[in-house]
N, C-alpha and C positions, 0 to 999 in steps of 0.2 A: 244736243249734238246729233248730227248724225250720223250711219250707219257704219262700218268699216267693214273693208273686204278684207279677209284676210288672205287668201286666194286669189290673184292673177297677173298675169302675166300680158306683156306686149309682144307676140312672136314675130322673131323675125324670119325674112326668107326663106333663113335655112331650116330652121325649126319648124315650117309652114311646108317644107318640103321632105322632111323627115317622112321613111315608110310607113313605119308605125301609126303617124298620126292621121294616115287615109282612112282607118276601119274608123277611128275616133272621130273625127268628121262627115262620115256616114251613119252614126249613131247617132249625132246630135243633128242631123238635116244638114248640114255644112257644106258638102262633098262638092267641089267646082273649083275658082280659083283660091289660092294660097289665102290663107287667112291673116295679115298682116296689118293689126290696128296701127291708126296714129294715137297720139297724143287728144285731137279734138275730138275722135270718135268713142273713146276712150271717155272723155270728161261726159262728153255727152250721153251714153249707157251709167255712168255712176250720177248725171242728175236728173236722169229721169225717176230715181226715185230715192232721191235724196242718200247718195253714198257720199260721206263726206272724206274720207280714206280708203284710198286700196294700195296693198301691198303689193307691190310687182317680185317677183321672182326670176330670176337668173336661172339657167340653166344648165347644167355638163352633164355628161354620159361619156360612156365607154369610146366613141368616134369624136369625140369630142366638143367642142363650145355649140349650145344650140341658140343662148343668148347668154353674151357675157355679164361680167359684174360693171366692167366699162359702160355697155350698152347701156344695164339698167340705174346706172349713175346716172346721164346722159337723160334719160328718160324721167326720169325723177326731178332732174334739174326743166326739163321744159314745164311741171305744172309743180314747186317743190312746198305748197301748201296744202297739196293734194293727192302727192305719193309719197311711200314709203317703200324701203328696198328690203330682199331677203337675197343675199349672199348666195352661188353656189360655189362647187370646191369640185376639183378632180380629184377623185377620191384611188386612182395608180401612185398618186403624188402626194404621201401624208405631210412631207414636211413642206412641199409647194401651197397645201390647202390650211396648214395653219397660217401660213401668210399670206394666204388670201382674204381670211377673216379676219388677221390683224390687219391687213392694208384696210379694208372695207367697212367693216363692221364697229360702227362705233356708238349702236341705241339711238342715232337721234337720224340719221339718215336713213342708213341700211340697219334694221331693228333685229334682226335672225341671219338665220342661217336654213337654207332650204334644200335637201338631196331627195330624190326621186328613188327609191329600192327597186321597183320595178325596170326601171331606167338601164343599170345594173345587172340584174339581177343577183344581186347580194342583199341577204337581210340585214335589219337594223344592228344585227348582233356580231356582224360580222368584224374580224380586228381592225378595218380599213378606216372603218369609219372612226375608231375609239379618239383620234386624237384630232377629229373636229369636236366633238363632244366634249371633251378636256378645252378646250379654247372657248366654244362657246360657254361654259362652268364660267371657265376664266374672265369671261368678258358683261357675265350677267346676261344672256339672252337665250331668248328661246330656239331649240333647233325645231324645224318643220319637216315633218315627212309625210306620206302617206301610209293608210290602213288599206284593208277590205281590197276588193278585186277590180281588177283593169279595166279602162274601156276599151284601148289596145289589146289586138290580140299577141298577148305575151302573160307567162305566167304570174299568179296572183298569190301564188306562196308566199311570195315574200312580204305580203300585204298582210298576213295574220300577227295581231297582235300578241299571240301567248303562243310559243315561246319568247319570238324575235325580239319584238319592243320591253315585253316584263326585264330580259335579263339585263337591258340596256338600262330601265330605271332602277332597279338591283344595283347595278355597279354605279352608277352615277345620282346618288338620292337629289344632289343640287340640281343638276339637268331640268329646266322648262321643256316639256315635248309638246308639241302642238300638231296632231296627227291626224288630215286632210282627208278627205272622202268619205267621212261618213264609219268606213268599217267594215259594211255588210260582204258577206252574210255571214260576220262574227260580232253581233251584236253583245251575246254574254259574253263573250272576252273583251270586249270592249269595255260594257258595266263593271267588269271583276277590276280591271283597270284602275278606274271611279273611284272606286273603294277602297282598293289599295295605296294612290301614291297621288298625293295631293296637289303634284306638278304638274299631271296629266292634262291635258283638254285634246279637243277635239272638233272639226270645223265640218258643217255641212257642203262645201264644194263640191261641183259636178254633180249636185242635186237640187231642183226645182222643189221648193217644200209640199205641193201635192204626189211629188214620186220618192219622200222619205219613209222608208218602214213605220210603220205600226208601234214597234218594238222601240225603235230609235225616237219615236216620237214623245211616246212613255218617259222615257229617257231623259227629254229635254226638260219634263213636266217635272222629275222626280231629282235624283241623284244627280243627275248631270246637269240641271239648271244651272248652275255656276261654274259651267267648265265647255256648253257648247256655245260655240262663235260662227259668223255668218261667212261665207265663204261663197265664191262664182266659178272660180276656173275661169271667168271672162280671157277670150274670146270664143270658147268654145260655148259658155253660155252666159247671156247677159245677165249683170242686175235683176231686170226686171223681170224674164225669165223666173229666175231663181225665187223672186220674194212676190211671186204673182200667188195670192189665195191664202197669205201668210194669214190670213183672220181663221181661217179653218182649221188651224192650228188648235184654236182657243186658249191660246199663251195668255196668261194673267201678264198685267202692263207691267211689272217687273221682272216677269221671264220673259218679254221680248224685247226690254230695254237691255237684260242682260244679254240675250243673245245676238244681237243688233249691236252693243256696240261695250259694252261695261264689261265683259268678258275678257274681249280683246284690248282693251284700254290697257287693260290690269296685265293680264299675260306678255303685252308687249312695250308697257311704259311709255304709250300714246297719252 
């Protein structure tokens, strides 16, 4: 088998025109016009190097739909042996966002549930979110967020994994969390994580494997081997971007079969 993203998304216009996402498109060389994949360009960065799944994610914030869960139906439906969907929710609207999960979400299409804290600015622990959490318990699936610090310029507090995310798996032991970015620069909050709650993982998105920590690397080799998943953030960075120089790693073929693709198999019932 190959590879699965668990990380990306097809932005649309409005999402490509979002302020925010101008510093973010100058960090990764981007910066010119709106970054809006299709479908064929899209297939074509997952087989350049053998991605045989990526998960697209939906989008909502505070101003509203940046890509809907329509959209990313829609979008799944033009390659639909090829994507998988991750749900998002308007999180002002708790009983609008439980039925959004229950209209959408049903593990074999749409496999999660994806909210953005930074996005927000509210952490994982906040009450808003508790009754997507309670849905996705209810529905078997993993919720997706992000750790560690922005590429936008907006604050990264809410990216720390201890307090915010611990109390969230504290109240909810059944909860899958599957938590995007990496981390940095809370790498031992992240490992103390590891260790404590066996639902945890965590994906390398918006990191090229030669510009992962040290520390984070360690990580994949040790304790975390069964819990890190491959991840692009595509379109902000491709495929092959990401998985260029992965031998440098020196992943034993079991830790990068796990990371590659057994990891997320298992966390998302691919």
């Amino acid at each position: 088998m190959g590879a699965i993203d668990v990380w990306s998304q097809m932005t649309t216009e409005r999402m490509a025109k979002a302020p925010w996402l101008e510093t973010l498109l100058r960090w990764t060389g981007q910066a010119g016009d709106p970054l809006t994949p299709t479908t064929q360009s899209t297939l074509q960065a997952m087989d350049a190097v053998a991605v045989d799944i990526s998960l697209l994610s939906a989008w909502h914030g505070p101003q509203g739909s940046l890509i809907s869960n329509e959209e990313v139906n829609d979008q799944i439906d033009s390659a639909p042996d090829r994507f998988r969907g991750l749900a998002t929710v308007d999180l002002s609207n708790p009983m609008q966002a439980v039925r959004e999960i229950r209209k959408w979400v049903d593990g074999e299409k749409f496999v999660g549930v994806r909210v953005v804290p930074w996005l927000w600015d509210l952490p994982p622990n906040d009450r808003r979110y508790y009754p997507v959490y309670a849905a996705c318990v209810d529905l078997g699936v993993p919720f997706c967020t992000q750790i560690g610090h922005t590429g936008p310029l907006l604050r990264s507090e809410t990216g720390r994994p201890i307090p915010y995310l611990e109390d969230v798996l504290l109240d909810f032991p059944e909860l899958v969390v599957v938590a995007g970015h990496v981390g940095f620069p809370w790498i031992d909050e992240l490992i103390s994580l590891t260790i404590k709650f066996p639902n945890f993982h965590v994906d390398t998105s918006a990191y090229a494997v030669h510009r992962l920590p040290t520390d984070f690397v360690n990580y994949m080799k040790g304790i975390g081997s069964k819990r890190v998943m491959f991840g692009t953030n595509w379109p902000m960075l491709s495929p092959q971007q990401c998985l260029h120089h992965l031998d440098q790693l020196d992943l034993t073929p079991e830790q990068e079969d796990a990371f590659l693709f057994g990891n997320a198999s298992r966390a998302f019932n691919l």
